[in-house]
Backbone as CSV, one residue per row, in Angstrom:
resi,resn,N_x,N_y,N_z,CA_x,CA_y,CA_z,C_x,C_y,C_z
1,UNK,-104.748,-11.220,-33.833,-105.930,-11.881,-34.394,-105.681,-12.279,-35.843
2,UNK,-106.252,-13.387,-36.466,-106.076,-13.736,-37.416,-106.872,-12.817,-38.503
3,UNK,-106.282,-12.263,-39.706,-106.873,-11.910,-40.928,-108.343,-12.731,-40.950
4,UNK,-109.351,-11.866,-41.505,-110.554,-12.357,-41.380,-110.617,-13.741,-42.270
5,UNK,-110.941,-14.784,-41.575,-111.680,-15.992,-42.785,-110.073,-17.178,-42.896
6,UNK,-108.886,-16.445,-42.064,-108.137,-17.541,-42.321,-107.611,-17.971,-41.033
7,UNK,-107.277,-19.634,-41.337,-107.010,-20.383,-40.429,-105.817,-20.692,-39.923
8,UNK,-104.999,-20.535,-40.942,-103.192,-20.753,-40.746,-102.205,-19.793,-41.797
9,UNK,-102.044,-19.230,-41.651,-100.632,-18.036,-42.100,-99.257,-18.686,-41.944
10,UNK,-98.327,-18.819,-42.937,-97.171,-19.127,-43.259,-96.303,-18.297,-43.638
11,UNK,-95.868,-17.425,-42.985,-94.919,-16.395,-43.826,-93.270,-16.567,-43.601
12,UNK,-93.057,-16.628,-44.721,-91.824,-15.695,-45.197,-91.135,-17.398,-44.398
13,UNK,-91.499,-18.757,-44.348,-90.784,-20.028,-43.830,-89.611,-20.411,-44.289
14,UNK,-88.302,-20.421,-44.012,-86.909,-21.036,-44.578,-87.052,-21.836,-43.097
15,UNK,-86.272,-23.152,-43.885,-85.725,-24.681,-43.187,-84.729,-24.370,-43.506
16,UNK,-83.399,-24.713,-42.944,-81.925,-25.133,-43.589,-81.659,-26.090,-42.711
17,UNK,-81.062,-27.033,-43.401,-80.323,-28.444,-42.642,-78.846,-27.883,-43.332
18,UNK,-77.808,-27.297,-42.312,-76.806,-27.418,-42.791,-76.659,-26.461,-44.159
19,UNK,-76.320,-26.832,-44.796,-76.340,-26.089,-46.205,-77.216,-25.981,-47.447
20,UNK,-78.099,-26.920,-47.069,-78.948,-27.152,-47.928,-80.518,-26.707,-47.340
21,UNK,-80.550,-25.713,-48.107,-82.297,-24.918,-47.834,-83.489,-25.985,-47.999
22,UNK,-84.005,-26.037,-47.363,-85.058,-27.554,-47.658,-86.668,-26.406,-47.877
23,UNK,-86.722,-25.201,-47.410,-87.285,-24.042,-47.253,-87.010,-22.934,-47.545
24,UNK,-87.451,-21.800,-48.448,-86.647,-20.779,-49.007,-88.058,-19.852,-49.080
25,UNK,-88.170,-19.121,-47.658,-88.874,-18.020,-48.330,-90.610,-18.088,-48.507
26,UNK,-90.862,-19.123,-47.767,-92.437,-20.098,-48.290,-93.564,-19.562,-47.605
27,UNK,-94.383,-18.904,-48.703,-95.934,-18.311,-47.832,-97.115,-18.543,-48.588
28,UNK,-97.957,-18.693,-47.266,-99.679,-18.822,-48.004,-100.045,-18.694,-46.706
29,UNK,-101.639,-18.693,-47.169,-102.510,-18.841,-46.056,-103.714,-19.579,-46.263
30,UNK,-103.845,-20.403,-45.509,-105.594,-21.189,-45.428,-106.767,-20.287,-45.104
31,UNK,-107.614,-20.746,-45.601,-108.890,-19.853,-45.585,-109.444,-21.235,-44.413
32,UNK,-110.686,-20.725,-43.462,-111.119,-21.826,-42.347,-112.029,-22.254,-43.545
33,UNK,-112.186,-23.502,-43.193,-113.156,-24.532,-43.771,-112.837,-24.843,-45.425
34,UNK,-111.682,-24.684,-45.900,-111.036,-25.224,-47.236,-110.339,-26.646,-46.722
35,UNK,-109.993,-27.050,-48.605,-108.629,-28.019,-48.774,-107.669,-27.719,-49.769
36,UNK,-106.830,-27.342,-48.746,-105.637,-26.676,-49.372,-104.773,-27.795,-49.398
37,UNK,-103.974,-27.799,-50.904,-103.060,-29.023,-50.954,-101.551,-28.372,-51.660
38,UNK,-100.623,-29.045,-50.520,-99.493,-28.511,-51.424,-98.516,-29.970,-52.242
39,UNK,-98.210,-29.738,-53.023,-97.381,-30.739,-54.094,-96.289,-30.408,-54.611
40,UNK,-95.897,-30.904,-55.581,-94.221,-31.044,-55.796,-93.292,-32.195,-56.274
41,UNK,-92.726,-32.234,-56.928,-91.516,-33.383,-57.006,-90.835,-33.834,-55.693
42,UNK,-90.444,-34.759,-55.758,-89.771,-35.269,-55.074,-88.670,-34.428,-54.100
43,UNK,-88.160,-34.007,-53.480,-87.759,-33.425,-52.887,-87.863,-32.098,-52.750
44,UNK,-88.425,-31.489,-52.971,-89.603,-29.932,-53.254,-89.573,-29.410,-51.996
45,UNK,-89.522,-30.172,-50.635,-90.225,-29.744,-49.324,-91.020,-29.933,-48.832
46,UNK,-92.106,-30.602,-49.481,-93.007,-30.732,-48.770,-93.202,-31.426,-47.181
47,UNK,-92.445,-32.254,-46.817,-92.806,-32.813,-45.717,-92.286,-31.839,-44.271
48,UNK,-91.012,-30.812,-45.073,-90.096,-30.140,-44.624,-91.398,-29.297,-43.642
49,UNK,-91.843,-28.355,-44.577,-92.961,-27.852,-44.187,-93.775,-28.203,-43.642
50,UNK,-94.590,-29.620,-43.909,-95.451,-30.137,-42.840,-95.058,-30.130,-41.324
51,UNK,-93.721,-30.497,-41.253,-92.764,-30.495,-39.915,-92.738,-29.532,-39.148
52,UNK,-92.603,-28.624,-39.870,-91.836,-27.080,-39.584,-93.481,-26.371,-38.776
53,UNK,-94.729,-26.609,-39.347,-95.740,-26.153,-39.434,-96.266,-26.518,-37.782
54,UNK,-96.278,-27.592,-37.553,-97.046,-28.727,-37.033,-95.727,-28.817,-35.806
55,UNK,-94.742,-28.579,-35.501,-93.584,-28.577,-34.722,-92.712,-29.387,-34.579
56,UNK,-92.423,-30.424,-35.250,-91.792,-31.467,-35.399,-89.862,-30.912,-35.405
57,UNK,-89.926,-29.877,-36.486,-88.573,-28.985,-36.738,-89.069,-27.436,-36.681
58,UNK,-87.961,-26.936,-35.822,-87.738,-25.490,-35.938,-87.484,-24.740,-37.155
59,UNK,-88.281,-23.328,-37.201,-87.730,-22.531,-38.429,-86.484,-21.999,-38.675
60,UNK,-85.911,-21.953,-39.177,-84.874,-21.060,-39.452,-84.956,-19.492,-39.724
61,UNK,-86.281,-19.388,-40.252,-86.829,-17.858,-40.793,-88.184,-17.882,-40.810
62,UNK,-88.808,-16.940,-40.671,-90.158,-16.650,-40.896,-91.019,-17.381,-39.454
63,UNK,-92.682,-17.603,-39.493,-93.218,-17.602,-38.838,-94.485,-18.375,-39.244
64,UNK,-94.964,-19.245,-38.332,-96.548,-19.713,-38.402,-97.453,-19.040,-37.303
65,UNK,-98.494,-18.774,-38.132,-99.964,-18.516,-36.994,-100.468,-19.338,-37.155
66,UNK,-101.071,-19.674,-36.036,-102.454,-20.257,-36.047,-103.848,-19.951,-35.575
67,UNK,-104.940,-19.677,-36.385,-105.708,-18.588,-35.704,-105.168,-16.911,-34.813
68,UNK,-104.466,-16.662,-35.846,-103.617,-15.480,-36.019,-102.531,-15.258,-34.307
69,UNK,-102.443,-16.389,-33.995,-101.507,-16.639,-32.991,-100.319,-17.479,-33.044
70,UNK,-98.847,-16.839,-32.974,-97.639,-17.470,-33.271,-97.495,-18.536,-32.442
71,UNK,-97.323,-19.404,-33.360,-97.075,-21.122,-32.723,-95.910,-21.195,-33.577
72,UNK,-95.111,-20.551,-33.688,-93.532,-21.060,-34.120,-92.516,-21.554,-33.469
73,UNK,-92.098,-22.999,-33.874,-90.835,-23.464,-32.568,-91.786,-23.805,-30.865
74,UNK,-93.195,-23.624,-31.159,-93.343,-24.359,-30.108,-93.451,-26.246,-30.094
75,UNK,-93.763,-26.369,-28.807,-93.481,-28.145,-29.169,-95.278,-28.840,-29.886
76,UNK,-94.603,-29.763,-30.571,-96.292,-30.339,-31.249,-96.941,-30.602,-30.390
77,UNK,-97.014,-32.050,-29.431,-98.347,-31.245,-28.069,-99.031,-30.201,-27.842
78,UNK,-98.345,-28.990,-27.555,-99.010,-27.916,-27.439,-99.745,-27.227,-28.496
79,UNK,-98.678,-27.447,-30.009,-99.713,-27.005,-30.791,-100.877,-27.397,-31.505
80,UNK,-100.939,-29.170,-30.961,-102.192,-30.232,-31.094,-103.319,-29.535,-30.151
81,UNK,-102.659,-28.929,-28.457,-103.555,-28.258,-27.887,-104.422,-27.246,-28.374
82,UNK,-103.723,-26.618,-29.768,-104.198,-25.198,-29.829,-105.038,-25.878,-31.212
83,UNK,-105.452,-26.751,-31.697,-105.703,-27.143,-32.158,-105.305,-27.799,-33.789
84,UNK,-104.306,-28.349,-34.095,-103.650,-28.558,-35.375,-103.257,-30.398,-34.606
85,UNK,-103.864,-31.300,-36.119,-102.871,-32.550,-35.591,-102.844,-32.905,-37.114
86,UNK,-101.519,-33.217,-36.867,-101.370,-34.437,-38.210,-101.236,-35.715,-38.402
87,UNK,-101.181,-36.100,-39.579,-100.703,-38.007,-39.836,-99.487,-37.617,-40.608
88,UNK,-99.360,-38.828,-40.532,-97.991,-38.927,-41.234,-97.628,-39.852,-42.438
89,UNK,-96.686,-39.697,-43.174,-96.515,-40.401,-44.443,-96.452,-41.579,-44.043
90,UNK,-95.506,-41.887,-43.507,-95.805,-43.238,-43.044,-96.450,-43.631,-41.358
91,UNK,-97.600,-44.983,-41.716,-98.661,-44.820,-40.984,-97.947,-45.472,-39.611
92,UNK,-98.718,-44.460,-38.777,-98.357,-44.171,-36.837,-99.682,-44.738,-36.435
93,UNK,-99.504,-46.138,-36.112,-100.450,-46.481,-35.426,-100.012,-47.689,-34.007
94,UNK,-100.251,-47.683,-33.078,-99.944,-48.907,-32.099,-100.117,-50.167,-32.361
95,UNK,-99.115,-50.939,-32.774,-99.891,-52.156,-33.674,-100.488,-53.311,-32.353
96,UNK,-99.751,-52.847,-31.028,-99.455,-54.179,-30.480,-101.357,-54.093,-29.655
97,UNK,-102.187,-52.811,-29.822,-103.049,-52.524,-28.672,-104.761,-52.395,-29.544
98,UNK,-105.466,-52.623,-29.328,-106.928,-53.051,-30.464,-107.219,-51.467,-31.019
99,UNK,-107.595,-51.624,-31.941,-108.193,-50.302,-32.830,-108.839,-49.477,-31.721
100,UNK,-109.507,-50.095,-31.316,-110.635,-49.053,-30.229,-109.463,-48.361,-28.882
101,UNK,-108.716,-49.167,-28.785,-107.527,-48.445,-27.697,-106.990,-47.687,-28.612
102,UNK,-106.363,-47.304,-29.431,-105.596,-46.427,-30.281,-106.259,-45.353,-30.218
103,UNK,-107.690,-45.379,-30.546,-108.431,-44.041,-30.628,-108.638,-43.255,-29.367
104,UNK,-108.782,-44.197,-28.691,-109.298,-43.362,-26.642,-108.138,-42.880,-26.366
105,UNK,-107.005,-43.559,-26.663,-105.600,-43.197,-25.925,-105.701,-41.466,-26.652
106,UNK,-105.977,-41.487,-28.132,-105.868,-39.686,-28.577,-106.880,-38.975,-27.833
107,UNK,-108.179,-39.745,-28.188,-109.427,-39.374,-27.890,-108.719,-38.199,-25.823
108,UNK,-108.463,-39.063,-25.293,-108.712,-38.906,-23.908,-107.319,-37.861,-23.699
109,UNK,-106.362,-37.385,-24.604,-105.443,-36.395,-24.967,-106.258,-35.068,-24.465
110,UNK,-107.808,-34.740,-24.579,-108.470,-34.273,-24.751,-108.979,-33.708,-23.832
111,UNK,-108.789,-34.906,-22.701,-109.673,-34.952,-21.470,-109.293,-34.055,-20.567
112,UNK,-110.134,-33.908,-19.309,-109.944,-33.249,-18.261,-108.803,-33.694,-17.600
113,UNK,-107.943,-33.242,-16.720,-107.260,-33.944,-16.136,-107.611,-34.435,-14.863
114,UNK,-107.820,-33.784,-14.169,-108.708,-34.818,-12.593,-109.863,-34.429,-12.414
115,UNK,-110.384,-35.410,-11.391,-111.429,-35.300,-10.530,-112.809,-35.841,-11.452
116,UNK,-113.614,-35.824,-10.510,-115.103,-36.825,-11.636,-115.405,-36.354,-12.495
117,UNK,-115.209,-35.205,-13.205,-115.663,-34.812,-14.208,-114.719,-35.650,-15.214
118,UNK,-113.585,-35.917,-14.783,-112.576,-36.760,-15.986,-113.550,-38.278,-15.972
119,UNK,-113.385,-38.824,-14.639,-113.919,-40.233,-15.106,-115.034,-40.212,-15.220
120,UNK,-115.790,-39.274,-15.814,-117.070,-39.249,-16.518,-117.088,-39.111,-17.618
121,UNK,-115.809,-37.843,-18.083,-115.476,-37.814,-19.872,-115.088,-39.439,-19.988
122,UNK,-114.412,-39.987,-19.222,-113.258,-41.052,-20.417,-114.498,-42.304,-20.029
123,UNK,-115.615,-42.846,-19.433,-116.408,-43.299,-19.476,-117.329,-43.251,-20.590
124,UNK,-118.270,-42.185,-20.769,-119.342,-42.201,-21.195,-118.392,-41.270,-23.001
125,UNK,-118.253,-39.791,-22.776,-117.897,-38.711,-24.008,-116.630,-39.503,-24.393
126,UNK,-115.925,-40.548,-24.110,-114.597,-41.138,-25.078,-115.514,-42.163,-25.821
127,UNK,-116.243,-42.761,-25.201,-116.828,-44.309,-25.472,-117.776,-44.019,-26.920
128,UNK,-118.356,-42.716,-26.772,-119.302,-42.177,-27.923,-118.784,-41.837,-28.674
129,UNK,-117.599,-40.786,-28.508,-116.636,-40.427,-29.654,-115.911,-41.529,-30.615
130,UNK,-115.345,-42.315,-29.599,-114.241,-43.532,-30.110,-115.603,-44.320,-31.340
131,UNK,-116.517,-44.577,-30.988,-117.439,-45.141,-31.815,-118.076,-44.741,-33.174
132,UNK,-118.153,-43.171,-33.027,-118.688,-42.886,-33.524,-117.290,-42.077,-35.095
133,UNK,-116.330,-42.425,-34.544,-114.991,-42.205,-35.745,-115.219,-43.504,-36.439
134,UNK,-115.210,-44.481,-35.786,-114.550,-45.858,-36.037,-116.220,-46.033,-36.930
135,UNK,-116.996,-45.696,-36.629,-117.990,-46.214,-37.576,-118.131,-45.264,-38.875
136,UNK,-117.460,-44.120,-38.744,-117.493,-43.112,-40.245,-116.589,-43.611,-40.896
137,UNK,-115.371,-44.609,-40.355,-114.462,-44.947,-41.263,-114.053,-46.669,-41.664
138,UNK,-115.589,-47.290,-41.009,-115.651,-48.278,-41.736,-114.777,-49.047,-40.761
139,UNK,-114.768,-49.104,-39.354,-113.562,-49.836,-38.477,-114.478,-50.295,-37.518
140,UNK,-115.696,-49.876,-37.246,-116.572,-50.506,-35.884,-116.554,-51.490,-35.641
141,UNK,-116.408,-52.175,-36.989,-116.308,-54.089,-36.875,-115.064,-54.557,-36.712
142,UNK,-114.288,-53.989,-36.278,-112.700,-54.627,-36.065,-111.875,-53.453,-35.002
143,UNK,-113.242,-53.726,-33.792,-112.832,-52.471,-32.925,-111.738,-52.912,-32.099
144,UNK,-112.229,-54.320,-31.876,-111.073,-55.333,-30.743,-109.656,-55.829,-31.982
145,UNK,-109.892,-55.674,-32.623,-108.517,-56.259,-33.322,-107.671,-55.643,-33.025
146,UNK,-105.845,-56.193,-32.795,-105.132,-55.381,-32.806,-104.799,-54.711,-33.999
147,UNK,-104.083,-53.462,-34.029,-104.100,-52.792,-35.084,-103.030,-53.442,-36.178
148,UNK,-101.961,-54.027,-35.665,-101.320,-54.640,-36.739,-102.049,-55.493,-37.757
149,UNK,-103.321,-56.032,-37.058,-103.984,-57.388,-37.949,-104.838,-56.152,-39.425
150,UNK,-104.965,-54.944,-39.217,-105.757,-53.948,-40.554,-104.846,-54.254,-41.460
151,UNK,-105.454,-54.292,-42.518,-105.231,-53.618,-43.880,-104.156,-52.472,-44.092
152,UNK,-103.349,-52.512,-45.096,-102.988,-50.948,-44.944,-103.708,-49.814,-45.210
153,UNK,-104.683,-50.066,-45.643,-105.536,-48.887,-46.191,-106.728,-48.836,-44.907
154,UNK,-106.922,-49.799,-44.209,-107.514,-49.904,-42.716,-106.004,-48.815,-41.722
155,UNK,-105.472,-49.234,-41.518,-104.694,-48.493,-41.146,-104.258,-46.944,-41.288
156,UNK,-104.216,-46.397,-42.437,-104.061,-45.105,-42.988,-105.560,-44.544,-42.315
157,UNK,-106.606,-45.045,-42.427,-107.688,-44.791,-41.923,-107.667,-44.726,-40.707
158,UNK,-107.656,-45.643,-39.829,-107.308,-45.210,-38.664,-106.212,-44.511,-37.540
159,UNK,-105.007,-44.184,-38.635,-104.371,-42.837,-38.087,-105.262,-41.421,-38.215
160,UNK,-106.090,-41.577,-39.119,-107.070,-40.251,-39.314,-107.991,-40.500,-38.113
161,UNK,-108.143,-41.311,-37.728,-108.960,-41.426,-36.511,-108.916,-40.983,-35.613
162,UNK,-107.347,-41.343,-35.471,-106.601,-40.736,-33.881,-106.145,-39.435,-34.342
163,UNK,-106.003,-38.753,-34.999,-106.137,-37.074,-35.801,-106.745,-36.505,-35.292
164,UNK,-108.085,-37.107,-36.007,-109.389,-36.547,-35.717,-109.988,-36.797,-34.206
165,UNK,-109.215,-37.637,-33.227,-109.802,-37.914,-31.544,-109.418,-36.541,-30.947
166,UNK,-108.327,-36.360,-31.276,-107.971,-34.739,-30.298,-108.647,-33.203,-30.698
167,UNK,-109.719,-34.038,-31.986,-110.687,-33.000,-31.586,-109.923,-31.556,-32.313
168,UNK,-109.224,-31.696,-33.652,-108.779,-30.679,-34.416,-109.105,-29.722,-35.009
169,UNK,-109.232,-28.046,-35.510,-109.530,-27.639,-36.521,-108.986,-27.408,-37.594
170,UNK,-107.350,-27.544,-37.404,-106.673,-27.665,-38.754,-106.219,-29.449,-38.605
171,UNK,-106.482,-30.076,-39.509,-105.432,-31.292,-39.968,-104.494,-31.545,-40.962
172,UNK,-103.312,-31.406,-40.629,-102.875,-31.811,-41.946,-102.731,-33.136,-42.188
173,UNK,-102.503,-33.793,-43.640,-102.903,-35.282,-44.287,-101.683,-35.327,-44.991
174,UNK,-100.642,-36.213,-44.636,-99.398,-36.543,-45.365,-99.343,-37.677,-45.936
175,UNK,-99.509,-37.666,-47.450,-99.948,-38.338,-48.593,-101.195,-39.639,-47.774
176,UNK,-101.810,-39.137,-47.258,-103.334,-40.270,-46.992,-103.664,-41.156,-47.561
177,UNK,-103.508,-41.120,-48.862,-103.545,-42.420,-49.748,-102.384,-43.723,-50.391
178,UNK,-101.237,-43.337,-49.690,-99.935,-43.689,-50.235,-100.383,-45.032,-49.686
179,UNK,-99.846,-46.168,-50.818,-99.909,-47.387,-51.077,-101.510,-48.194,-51.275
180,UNK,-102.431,-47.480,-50.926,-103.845,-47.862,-51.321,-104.171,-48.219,-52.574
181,UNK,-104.766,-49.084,-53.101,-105.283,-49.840,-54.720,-106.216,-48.459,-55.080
182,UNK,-106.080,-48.604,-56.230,-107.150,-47.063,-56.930,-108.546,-47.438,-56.206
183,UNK,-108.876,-48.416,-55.781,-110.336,-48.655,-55.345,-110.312,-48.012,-54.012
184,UNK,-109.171,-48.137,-52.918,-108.878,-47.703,-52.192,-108.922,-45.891,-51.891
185,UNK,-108.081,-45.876,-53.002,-107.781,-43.933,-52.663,-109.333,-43.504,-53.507
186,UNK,-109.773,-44.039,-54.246,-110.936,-43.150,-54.570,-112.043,-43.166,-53.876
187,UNK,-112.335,-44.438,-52.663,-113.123,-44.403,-51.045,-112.536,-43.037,-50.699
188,UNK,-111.014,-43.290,-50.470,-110.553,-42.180,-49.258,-110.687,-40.711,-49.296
189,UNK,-110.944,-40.332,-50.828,-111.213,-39.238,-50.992,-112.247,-38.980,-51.215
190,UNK,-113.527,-39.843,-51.049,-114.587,-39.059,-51.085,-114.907,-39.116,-49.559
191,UNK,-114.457,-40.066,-48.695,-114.903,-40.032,-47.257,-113.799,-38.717,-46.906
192,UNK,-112.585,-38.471,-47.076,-112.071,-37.407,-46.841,-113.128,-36.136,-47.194
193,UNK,-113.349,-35.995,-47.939,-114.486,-34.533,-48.340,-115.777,-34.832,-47.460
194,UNK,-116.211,-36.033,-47.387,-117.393,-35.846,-46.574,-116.988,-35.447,-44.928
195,UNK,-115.753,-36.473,-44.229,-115.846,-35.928,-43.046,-115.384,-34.621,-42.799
196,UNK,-114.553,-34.007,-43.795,-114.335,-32.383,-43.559,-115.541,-31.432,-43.753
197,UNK,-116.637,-31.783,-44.622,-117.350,-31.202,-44.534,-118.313,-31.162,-43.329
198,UNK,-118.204,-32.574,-42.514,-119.668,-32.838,-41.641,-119.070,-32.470,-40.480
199,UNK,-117.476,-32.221,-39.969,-116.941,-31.434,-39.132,-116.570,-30.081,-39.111
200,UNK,-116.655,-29.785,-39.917,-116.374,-28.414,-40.601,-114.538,-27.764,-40.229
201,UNK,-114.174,-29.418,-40.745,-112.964,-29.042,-40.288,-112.174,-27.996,-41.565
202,UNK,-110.762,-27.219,-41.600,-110.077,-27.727,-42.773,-108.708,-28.132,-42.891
203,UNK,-108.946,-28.632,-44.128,-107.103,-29.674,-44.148,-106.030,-29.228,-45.059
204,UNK,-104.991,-29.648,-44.590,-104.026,-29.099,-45.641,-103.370,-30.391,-45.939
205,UNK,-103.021,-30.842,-47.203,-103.251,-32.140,-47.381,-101.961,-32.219,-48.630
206,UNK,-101.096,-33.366,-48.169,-99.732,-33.258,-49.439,-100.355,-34.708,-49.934
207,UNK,-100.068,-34.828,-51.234,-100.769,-36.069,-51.555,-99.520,-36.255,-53.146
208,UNK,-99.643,-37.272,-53.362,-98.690,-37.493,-55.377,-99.510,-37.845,-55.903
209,UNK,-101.144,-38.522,-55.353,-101.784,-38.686,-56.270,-102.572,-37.559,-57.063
210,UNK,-101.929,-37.150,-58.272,-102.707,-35.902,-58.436,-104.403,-36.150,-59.024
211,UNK,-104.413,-36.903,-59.385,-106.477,-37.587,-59.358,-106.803,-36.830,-57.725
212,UNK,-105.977,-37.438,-56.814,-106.961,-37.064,-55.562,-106.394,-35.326,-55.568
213,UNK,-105.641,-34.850,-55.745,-105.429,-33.794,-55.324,-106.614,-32.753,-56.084
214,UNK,-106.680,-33.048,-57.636,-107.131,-32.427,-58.434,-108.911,-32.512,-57.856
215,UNK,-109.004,-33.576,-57.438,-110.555,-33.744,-57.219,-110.927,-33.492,-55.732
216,UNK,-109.901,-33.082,-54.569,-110.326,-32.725,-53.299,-110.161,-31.108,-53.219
217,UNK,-109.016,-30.650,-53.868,-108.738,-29.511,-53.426,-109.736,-28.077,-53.450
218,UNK,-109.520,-26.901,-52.805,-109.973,-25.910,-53.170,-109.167,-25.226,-54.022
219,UNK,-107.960,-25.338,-53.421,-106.723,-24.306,-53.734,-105.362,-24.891,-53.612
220,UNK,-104.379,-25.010,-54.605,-103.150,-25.754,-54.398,-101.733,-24.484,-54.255
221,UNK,-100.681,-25.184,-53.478,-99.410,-24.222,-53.629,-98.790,-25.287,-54.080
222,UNK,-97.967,-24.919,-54.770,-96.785,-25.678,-55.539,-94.868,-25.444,-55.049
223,UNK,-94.632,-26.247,-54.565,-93.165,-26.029,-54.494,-92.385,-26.660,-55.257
224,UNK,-90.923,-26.052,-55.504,-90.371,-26.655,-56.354,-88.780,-26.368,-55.547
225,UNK,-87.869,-27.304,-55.244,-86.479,-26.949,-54.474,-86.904,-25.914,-53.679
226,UNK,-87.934,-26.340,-52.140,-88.176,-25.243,-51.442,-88.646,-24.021,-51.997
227,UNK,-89.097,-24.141,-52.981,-89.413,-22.325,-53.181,-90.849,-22.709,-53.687
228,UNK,-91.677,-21.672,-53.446,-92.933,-22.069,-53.809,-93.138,-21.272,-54.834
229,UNK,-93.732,-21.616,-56.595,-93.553,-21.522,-57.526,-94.748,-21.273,-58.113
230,UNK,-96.040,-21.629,-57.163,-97.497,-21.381,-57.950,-98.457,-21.552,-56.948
231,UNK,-99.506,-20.822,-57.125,-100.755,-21.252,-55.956,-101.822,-20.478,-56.858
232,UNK,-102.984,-21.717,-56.450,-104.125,-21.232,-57.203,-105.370,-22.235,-57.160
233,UNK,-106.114,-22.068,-57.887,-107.345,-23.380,-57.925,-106.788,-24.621,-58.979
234,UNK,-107.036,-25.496,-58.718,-106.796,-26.530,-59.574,-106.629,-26.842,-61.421
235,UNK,-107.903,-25.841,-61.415,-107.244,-26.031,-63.477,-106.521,-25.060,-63.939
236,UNK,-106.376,-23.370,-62.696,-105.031,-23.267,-62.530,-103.861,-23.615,-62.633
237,UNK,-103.802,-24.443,-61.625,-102.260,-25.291,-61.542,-102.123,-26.059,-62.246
238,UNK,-103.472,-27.413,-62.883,-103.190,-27.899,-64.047,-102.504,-27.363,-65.007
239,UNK,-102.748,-26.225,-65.592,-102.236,-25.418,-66.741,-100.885,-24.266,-66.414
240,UNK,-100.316,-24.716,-65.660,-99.419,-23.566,-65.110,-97.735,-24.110,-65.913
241,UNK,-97.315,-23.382,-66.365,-96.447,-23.401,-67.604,-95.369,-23.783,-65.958
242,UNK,-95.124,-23.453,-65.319,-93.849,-23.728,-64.615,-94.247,-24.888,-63.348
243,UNK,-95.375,-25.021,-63.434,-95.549,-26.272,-62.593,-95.283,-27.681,-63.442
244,UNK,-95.938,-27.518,-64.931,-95.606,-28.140,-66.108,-94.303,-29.041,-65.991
245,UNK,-92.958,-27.885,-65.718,-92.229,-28.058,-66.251,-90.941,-28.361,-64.727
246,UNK,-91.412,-28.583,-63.616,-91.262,-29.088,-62.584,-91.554,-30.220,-62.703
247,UNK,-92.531,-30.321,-62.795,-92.416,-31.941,-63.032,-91.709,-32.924,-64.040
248,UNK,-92.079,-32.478,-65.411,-91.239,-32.631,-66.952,-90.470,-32.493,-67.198
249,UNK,-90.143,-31.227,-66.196,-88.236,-30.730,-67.230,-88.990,-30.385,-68.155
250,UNK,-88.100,-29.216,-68.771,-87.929,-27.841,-70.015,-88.333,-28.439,-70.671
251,UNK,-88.925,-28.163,-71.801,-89.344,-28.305,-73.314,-88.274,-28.330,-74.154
252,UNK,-88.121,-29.418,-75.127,-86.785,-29.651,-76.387,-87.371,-28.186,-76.913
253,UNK,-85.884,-27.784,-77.058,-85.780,-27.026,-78.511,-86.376,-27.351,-79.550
């Protein structure tokens, strides 16, 4: 069983590709219904971890729970079953098939598998669902378009769509705002806080914009060359002499 109040446990995580540790040792835990964000320089790990978490890559060391049940090294399907989905840095969407198909195809991931009770979900409970995403994120009106014809920032949006169709309680968000105009990411993060709150989902969310990080988060971990170097609340980590200096490099003499 999971420790009371948390949603995902990370302990003790090493990655190695070969010789090079991409993971060294990496732990935290989500509390249910937070936004936990982890950050970093440029090659830090972060995505390493998103992977590793979510099943994309095997651990080398250590272990994930989820809802205090080991989902380590199993395959992502299954652990989308158990409830965890992510997006990805760069946006996964079907370009060739209309917005509203993109979402049912996750949406119906969901579904029963035979008999009338299915062609009653993917009838009536896909048709309400699929609608009712696409209108929190500003897509109802470009339900028939194919998805290549969005925006990129239409797009990033509607990979959260199909996230959010399979019906998740953890999501993770891999940089969500990457390439969006500031008018853009500062929509996305306040509709990000509203739909986590009105689902009561929570997210774990890697982002570079630190504006959005600083203004969504509950609680941040910090990595630095795989090793995780700081975790805390935000004007915390603002002020953290070695997160500082991860990013900056050392102080002149």
């Amino acid at each position: 069983m999971a420790r009371d109040g948390l949603i995902l446990e990370v302990e003790r995580l090493s990655k190695n590709f070969g010789a090079l540790a991409a993971l060294n040792d990496v732990s935290f835990a989500v509390r249910r219904g937070e936004i936990f964000s982890v950050i970093g320089p440029n090659g830090a790990g972060k995505s390493t971890l998103f992977n590793v978490v979510s099943g994309l890559h095997g651990a080398t060391a250590g272990r994930v729970l989820l809802d205090g049940k080991d989902v380590t090294g199993l395959a992502p399907e299954v652990i989308n079953r158990r409830g965890l989905a992510k997006t990805f840095q760069i946006t996964n969407v079907f370009g060739g098939i209309s917005v509203y198909e993109n979402v049912r195809v996750a949406a119906q991931s969901r579904a029963p598998r035979s008999g009338r009770l299915s062609s009653l979900w993917r009838s009536a409970d896909v048709d309400r669902q699929v609608h009712e995403l696409l209108d929190a994120f500003g897509l109802a009106s470009r339900r028939d378009e194919e998805a290549r014809n969005l925006s990129h920032g239409e797009q990033r949006y509607l990979e959260i769509c199909l996230a959010l169709a399979t019906e998740p309680r953890l999501l993770l968000l891999d940089e969500p705002t990457a390439g969006m105009t500031p008018g853009e990411t500062k929509e996305a993060t306040a509709l990000i806080k509203k739909i986590a709150k009105a689902r009561g989902l929570t997210l774990l969310l890697i982002e570079h914009d630190m504006s959005v990080v600083m203004g969504v988060s509950d609680r941040i971990a910090v990595l630095h060359f795989g090793e995780k170097i700081a975790e805390g609340p935000p004007d915390e980590i603002r002020n953290n002499a070695r997160v500082i200096e991860a990013y900056l490099g050392p102080a002149d003499d």
